[in-house]
N, C-alpha and C positions, 0 to 999 in steps of 0.2 A: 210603438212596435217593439216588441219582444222574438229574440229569435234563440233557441236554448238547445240548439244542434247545427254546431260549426265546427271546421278544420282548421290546422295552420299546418306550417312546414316539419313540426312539431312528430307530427305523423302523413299525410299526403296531402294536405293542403298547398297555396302558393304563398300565403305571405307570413311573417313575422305575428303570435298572438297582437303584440301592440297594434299591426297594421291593421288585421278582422275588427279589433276594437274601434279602433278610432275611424274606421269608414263605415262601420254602425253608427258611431257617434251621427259622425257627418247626414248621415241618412235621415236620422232623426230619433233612432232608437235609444230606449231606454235602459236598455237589458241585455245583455247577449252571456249565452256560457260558450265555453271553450271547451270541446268534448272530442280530444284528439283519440283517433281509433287504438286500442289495447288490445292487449293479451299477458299471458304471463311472464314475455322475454322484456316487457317494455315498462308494465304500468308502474313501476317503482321507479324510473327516470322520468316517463312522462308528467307522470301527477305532479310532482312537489316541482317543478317551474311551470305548470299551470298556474299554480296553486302563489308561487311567487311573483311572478308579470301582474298575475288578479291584483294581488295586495298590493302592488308598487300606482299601479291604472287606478284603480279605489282611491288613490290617495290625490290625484290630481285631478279627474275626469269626472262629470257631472253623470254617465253613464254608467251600470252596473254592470262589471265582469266578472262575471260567475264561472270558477273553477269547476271542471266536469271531465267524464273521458267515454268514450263511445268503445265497451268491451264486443272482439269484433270477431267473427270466424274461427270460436274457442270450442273444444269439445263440449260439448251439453254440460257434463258433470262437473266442470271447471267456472261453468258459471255463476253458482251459487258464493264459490270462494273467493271470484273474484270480484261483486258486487259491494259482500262483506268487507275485502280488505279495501277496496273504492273508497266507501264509506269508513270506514277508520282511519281513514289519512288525508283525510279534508275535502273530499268530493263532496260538492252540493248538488250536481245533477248526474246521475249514471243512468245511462242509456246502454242497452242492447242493442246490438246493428241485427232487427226482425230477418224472416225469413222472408226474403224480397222475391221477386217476381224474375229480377234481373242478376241475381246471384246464386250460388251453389250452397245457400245456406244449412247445415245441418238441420235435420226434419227433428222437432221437438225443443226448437230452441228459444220459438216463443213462449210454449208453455213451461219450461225452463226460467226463462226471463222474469213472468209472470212472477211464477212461486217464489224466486229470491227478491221480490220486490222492488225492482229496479226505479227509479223515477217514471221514464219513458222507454217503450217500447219501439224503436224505430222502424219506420218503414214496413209492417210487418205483412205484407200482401196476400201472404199464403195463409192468413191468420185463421182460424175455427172459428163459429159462433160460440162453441164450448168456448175455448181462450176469451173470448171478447167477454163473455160472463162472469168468467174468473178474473180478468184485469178491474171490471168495476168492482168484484168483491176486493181485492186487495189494493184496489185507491191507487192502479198503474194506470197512468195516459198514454194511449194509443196515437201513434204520430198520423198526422195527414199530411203528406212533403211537397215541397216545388220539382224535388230535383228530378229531371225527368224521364231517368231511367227507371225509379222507383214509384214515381205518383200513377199508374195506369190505374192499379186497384181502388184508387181514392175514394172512390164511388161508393165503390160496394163496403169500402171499409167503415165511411160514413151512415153507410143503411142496415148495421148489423149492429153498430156503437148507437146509435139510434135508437133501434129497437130493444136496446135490452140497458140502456141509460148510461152506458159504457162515459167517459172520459176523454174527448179527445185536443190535442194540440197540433198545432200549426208551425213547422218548422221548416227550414231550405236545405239542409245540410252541407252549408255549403262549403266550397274549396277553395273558391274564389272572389275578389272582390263584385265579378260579376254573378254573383252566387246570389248577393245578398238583397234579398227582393221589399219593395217598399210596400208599405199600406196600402194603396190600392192592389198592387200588385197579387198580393194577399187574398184580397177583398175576390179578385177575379179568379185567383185559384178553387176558394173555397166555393165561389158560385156556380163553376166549372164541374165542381163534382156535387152538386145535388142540395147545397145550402141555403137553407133560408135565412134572412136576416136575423132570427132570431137564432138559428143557431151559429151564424158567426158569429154573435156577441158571445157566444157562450165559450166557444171556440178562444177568443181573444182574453176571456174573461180569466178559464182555465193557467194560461198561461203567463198573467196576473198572479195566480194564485200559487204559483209555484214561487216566482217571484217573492212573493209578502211573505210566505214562510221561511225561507233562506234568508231575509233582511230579518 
């Protein structure tokens, strides 16, 4: 199990990075990034002790902690710069927090997201099939989440990344240790909105592959 959109206390999660990590561990996961919410008053303290708990966990834990930050509720035009400086200062996973179904997100923020290239696109519910055509051209993966303020869209988000070969990943975003959803758990989200087996492997696979490029 791979999960590459989590919180900690960091930004509004509940527990300590080490804690997210090591109850993935316990779970059975192999993977998890650390993706505490940013903006421009923050991502210059948040990042670099992401960035250090990862390395210190790396060094003892059979699990991979991947440094990341989830750029969150930022003017449209700020996202481009902040993705950039993300990625110049040791982010391996940058997410956008999408234009959710259950938040005030600014209107162009997934296509925003899209064009500065972010890793992942979170949650992004409100998304266009324009967008979703443009995230396959630029190699962005479209979130499909647990969390269930945000998963309603999952469906349709599934049958429009479908249709046009889109990218997509399987993520909880979670805050809490009961956040963090197991392999079946998984299995039954993804069936919930409309997946075939074969496209949870691809699902699962995707997020492999994000993985194997960061190692």
């Amino acid at each position: 199990m791979i999960n590459l959109h989590t919180h900690t206390l960091l930004s509004d999660g509940e527990l300590l990075p080490s804690e997210v990590v090591r109850r993935a561990e316990a779970l059975g996961y192999t993977a998890i990034a650390l993706t505490d919410h940013v903006d421009s008053s923050n991502i210059d303290f948040v990042l670099p002790r992401i960035i250090k708990v990862c390395s210190v966990l790396n060094k003892h834990w059979k699990i991979l902690a991947i440094p990341g930050v989830e750029i969150t509720h930022v003017p449209v035009r700020e996202i481009k710069p902040l993705v950039k400086f993300a990625r110049k200062n040791g982010a391996k996973v940058v997410i956008v927090h999408g234009e959710t179904v259950s938040e005030p997100v600014l209107k162009g923020t997934n296509r925003m997201a899209i064009e500065a290239g972010c890793t992942i696109l979170a949650h992004p519910g409100l998304i266009t099939k324009e967008d979703v055509i443009l995230a396959k051209k630029r190699g962005v993966y479209l979130e499909l989440t647990s969390r269930k303020n945000h998963s309603a869209p999952n469906k349709r988000l599934f049958k429009m990344a479908r249709s046009v070969g889109a990218k997509l990943v399987l993520n909880s975003d979670a805050h809490s240790d009961e956040d963090l959803i197991s392999q079946a758990d998984a299995v039954k989200i993804l069936k919930s909105a409309g997946l075939a087996p074969s496209d949870i492997r691809d699902v699962f696979n995707n997020s492999r592959t994000i993985v194997r490029n960061i190692r």
